[in-house]
Phi, psi and omega in degrees: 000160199227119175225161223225097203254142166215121175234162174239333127355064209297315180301329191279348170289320159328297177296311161320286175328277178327309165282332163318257186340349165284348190272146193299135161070049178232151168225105163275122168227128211248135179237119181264325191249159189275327154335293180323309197282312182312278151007324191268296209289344179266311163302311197245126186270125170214157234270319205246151132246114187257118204199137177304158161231328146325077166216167176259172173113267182257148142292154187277326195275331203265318168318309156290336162276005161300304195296306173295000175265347159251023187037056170262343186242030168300094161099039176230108174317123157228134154273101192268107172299106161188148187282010156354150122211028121000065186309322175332299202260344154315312189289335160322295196296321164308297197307329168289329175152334168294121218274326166213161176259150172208133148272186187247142003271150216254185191238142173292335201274340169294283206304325183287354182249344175284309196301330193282323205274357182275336198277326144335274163297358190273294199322311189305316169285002169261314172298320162324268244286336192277324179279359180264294194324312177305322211258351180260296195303311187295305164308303121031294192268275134016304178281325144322302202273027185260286165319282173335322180261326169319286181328301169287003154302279173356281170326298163328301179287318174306308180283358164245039161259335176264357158274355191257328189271355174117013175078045216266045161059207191275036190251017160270317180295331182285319177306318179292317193281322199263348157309311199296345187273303178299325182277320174273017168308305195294345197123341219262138161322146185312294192319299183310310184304309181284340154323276179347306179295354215231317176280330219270320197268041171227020227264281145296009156351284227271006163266348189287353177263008174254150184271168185273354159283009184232317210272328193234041170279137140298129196064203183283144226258143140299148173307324165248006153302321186310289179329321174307305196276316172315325181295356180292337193270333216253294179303329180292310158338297165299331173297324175264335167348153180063024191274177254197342183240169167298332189270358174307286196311282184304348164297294187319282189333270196316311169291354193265304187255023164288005183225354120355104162277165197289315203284010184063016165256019157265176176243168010254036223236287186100030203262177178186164192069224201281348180318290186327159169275141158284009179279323183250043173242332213256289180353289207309275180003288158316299196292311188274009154299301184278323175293345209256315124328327151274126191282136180238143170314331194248018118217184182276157166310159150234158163330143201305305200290301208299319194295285203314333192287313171306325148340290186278323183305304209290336179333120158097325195265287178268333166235170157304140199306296173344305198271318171315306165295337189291299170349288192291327208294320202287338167021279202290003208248328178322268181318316168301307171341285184336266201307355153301324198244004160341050185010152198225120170295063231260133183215120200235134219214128148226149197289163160321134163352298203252027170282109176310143135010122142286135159319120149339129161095339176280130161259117146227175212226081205314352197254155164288127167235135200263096178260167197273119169283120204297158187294093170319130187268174175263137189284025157261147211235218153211000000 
C-alpha cells in the first residue's frame, strides 16, 4: 500500500521514513516540499497520507484541502504530525479532512500502530469499492443478457404475426428500423428510442384475433369486413394492458393509438394531437410508409418516392407535423433501408442460333420482359 510522508524537516521526515517502513507491504515516498508532494498526490493514487502541519508553501490543513478539492482523498485516511493543541485549528483540520492526529515529537511505536489500523481500514474499504465493481459488472451483465432475451421474444413474437398476416416480408422489421430512425430525430432518449424499435414490431399484435377471411382477403373489405378488422386495435391492447414493464406499457401505447390521426378522425378512440403517445405518432408514420411500399394481397406496391410524398401530403391531417420532418430530415437512411430489401432487376437474355455455346448456369432468353406500371392503389392499408 502506498503512503506519502511530507515534512519540510529533513529529520523529522527521516525519522518517519524509518518507522513507516518496518510495517510489512507498504511503499513509502517522503516529501520536504508539499508542492512537490501536491503534484505526486495528482498523479499516483495512494492509500496513507502522513503530513507536517507547520510548512511553507502549504499548511499541512491547506494541503490537504487542496487534494480534497480535487478528489485525491476520497475515502484516503490522513495523519496529520503536529505539536499543536489549539483546539481551533485540530477541529479545522478535522473538518478539512484529517483523519488522526501524533504529536511531536511522535513515539514510533504509537504512529506505527495508528497507520497499520489506518491502513486497515483503507484495504478493507478498497476491498468493498472492488466487490461493489465487481457486483455492478455482474448486474450489468446480467441486465444485458435480460434485454438481449427480451429483445429476441419480441422478435420472435413479431415473425409470428407476420406469419399470421399472410407473411408480410420484412415489414415489422423496416417498421422498427425507420421508428427508431424517427425517434431519434425528434430528440428521444437512446433508452426510449430503443423502446419504440422494440414496441413497434407489436404494433399489430392484435390480428392474430381477425379471421383469415378478413386478415388475408384480396381487394377491398366490406364495411364490416372494415370493422371486423378494426377490432385488431382493441385486441392488441388486451393482450398488452397491465404490463408491468416500459417496454410493455409502451407497446400497449402504440397497438392502441397507431391508426390515430393527428386531426382525430382515426380510430379507435378518435383522439387527436399530442392526446396521442408519441409512440404510436412515430409508428403511425413507419408503418403506412412501409405498408405502402408493400405488395399486400389486396394492392400493389408503390414507390418509395410516391409513399414518401403521401407522407408529407398527409402532415398535420393524418400524422404529426413533427414527426413528418423527422421522416424527411432521415430521407437518406430511410430509402436506403428500403432499397436493401428491393426487388432486384433481373434481365434474361439468351443469343442467337449462331451465338457460342454459353457456361453452364447462364439462363438466357431473346424475349424482354416487360413489366406493367402497377395500378396506383388507395392509400389505405388495413
Amino acid at each position: 500500500m502506498h503512503i506519502v510522508l511530507v515534512d519540510d524537516s529533513r529529520s523529522a521526515l527521516f525519522a518517519l521514513d524509518i518507522a513507516v517502513r518496518e510495517i510489512p507491504g507498504v511503499h513509502v515516498t517522503a516529501f520536504e516540499d508539499p508542492a512537490t508532494a501536491l503534484e505526486h498526490c495528482l498523479k499516483s493514487p495512494i492509500d496513507l497520507l502522513i503530513v507536517d502541519f507547520t510548512m511553507p508553501k502549504y499548511t499541512g490543513i491547506e494541503l490537504v484541502a487542496e487534494l480534497k478539492r480535487q478528489n485525491v482523498l476520497v475515502h484516503i485516511p490522513v495523519i496529520m504530525v503536529t505539536s499543536e493543541t489549539e483546539r481551533s485549528i485540530r477541529i479545522q483540520a478535522i473538518e478539512t479532512g484529517v483523519t488522526d492526529f501524533i504529536g511531536k515529537p511522535f513515539d514510533s511505536i504509537e504512529l506505527k500502530a495508528r497507520v497499520r489500523n489506518l491502513l486497515a481500514l483503507r484495504k478493507a474499504q478498497r476491498d468493498l469499492s472492488h466487490r461493489a465493481n465487481r457486483l455492478v459488472d455482474e448486474v450489468d451483465k446480467a441486465t444485458e443478457e435480460l434485454a438481449e432475451r427480451e429483445e429476441e421474444i419480441i422478435w420472435r413474437l413479431a415473425r409470428a404475426i407476420e406469419f399470421r398476416d399472410g407473411d408480410t416480408g420484412d415489414h415489422i422489421s423496416r417498421v422498427a428500423h425507420i421508428s427508431k430512425l424517427i425517434a431519434r430525430d425528434l430528440g428521444l432518449s437512446s433508452e426510449h428510442c430503443r423502446m419504440i424499435y422494440l414496441a413497434a414490431p407489436l404494433h399489430d399484435v392484435g390480428k392474430i384475433g381477425i379471421s383469415d377471411s378478413v386478415l388475408l382477403k384480396p381487394g377491398r373489405l366490406t364495411p364490416e369486413e372494415i370493422a371486423e378488422m378494426r377490432k385488431h386495435v382493441e385486441i392488441g391492447v388486451r393482450i398488452l394492458e397491465n404490463g408491468t414493464s416500459d417496454l410493455v406499457r409502451i407497446a400497449e401505447a402504440v397497438a392502441g393509438g397507431h391508426h390515430e390521426k393527428w386531426d382525430g378522425t382515426g380510430y379507435p378512440k378518435g383522439i387527436s394531437g399530442q392526446n396521442i403517445p408519441i409512440e404510436a405518432r412515430i409508428v403511425a408514420v413507419a408503418d403506412v410508409f412501409e405498408a405502402l411500399c408493400s405488395e399486400r394481397p389486396y394492392k400493389r406496391a408503390w414507390p418509395i418516392e410516391e409513399a414518401r410524398d403521401h407522407i408529407i401530403a398527409q402532415s398535420g391531417s393524418h400524422f404529426d407535423p413533427a414527426c413528418v420532418v423527422a421522416f424527411q430530415n432521415q430521407w437518406t437512411r430511410i430509402a436506403a433501408l428500403m432499397a436493401q430489401d428491393a426487388p432486384k432487376t433481373i434481365t434474361v437474355e439468351v443469343p442467337s442460333m449462331e451465338t457460342p455455346d454459353e457456361p453452364v448456369g447462364t439462363l438466357q432468353s431473346p424475349f424482354k420482359i416487360h413489366v406493367e406500371e402497377p395500378v396506383r392503389e388507395t392509400p389505405d392499408v388495413k
